[in-house]
N, C-alpha and C positions, 0 to 999 in steps of 0.2 A: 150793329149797335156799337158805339165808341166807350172808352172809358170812362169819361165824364157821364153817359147816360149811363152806365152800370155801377157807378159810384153813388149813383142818384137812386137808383131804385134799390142796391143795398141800403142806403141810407134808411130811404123808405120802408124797406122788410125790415129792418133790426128797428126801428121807431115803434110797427105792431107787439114787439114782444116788450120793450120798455122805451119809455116817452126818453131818455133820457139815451139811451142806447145806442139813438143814430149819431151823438159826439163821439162816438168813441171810433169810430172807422177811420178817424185822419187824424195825424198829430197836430202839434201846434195850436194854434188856434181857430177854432170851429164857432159856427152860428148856427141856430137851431132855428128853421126857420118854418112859424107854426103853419102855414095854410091855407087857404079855406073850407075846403072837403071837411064835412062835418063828420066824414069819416075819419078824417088821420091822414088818406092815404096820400096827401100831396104834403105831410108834413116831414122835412127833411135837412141833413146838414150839408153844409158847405164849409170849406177849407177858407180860413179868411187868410191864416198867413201859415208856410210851413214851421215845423218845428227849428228852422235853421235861422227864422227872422231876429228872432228876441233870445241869442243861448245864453245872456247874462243871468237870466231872469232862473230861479230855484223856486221848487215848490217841493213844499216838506205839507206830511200828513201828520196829525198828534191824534192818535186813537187814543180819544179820552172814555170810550165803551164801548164792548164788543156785546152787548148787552142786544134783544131783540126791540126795538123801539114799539112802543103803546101803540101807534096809531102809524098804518102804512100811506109810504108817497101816496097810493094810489087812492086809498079813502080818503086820506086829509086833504089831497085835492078836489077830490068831489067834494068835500064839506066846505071848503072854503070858496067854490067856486058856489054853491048854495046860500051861504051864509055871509058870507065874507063884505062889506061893503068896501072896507079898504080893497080889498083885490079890483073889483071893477075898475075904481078911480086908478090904482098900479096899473093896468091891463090898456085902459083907455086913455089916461095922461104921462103916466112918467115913463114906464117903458117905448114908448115910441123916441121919446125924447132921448133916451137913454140907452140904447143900441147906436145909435149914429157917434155921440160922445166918445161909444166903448171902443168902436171900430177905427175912430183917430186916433184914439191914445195908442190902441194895438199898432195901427200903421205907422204911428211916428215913433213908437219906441218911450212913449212919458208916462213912466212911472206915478207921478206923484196923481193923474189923472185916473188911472189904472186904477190904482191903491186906493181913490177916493170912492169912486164909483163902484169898486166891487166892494168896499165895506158897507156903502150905502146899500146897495141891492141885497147882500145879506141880511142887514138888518130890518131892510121892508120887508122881504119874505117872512120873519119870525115874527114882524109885529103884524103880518096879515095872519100868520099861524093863530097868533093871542085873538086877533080880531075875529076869528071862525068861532060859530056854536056848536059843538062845544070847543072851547078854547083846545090848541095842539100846542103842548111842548116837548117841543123836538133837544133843545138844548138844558144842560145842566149845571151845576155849580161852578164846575171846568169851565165849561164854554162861557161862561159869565168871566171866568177870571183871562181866560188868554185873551179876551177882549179886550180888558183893560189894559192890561200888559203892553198887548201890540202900541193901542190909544197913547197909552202912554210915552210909550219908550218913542212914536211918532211925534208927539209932541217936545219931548226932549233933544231929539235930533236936528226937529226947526222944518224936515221936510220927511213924509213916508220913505219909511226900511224896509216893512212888509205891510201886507196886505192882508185878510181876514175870509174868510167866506164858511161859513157853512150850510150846505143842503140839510134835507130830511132827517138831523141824527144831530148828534152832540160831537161829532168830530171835527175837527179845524181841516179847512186847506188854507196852509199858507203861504204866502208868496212872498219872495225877496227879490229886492233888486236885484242884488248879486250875490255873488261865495260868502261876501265879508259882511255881508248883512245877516248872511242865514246864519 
């Protein structure tokens, strides 16, 4: 077996113990790529660029609660995936469309395409989150304000400084161009 196929079936084992856990085997930038096995077991990550492609680029965390969140990734996906009609329309129209996007901006190094695109996708995840029965909120008072901030201070600049994203919780990840943005 070669290291590419053992990198792949890592992937694959750390994927069974959390969906989110096969990115974490390769630096840089990673693709989670879902499947079809209605198991899981063909769902895996791949290395789009290493960590050395894009080192301008700073990600800062703002632990805005270390608090234990109401509702887990792993039930509010089942709920939303039950519930959810925004997620189907995500799942079937804009993600597809929206991977290929992510993967130029990553390859050519464009920020401002990067920065748009992961705000957007953060933002449709939490407005599928509101779209679930029963609604899930993940984000908080915080998370409402450094959104603006970022919004803002992007619009004041004329072209994105950082970038926005939040998962399952109320903490930022955020992305800067550079040193002198962060």
């Amino acid at each position: 077996m070669n290291v590419r196929e053992d990198e792949g079936q890592l992937s694959s084992i750390a994927r069974q113990g959390s969906g989110s856990a096969c990115r974490s085997l390769y630096g840089g930038f990673v693709k989670w790529i879902m499947g079809n096995n209605e198991d899981g077991s063909d769902s895996l990550a791949v290395q789009l660029a290493d960590e050395k492609h894009w080192d301008d680029l700073v990600i800062l965390i703002a632990v805005v609660s270390s608090r234990q969140k109401e509702t887990s990734s792993t039930s509010g996906m089942r709920e939303s995936v039950e519930t959810s009609l925004l997620l189907k329309h995500r799942a079937q129209e804009i993600v597809p469309k929206r991977i290929p996007q992510m993967e130029e901006a990553i390859k050519n190094k464009d920020f401002p395409a990067l920065a748009s695109l992961t705000c957007a996708d953060s933002n449709q995840f939490h407005a599928v989150c509101l779209d679930t029965s029963p609604p899930i909120f993940y984000m908080n008072d915080t998370s409402h304000k450094i959104i603006s901030v970022v919004e803002k201070w992007n619009r004041a600049a004329g072209t994105p400084q950082v970038a926005y994203t939040f998962d399952a919780g109320p903490n930022a990840v955020l992305i800067a161009r550079d040193r002198n943005a962060a």
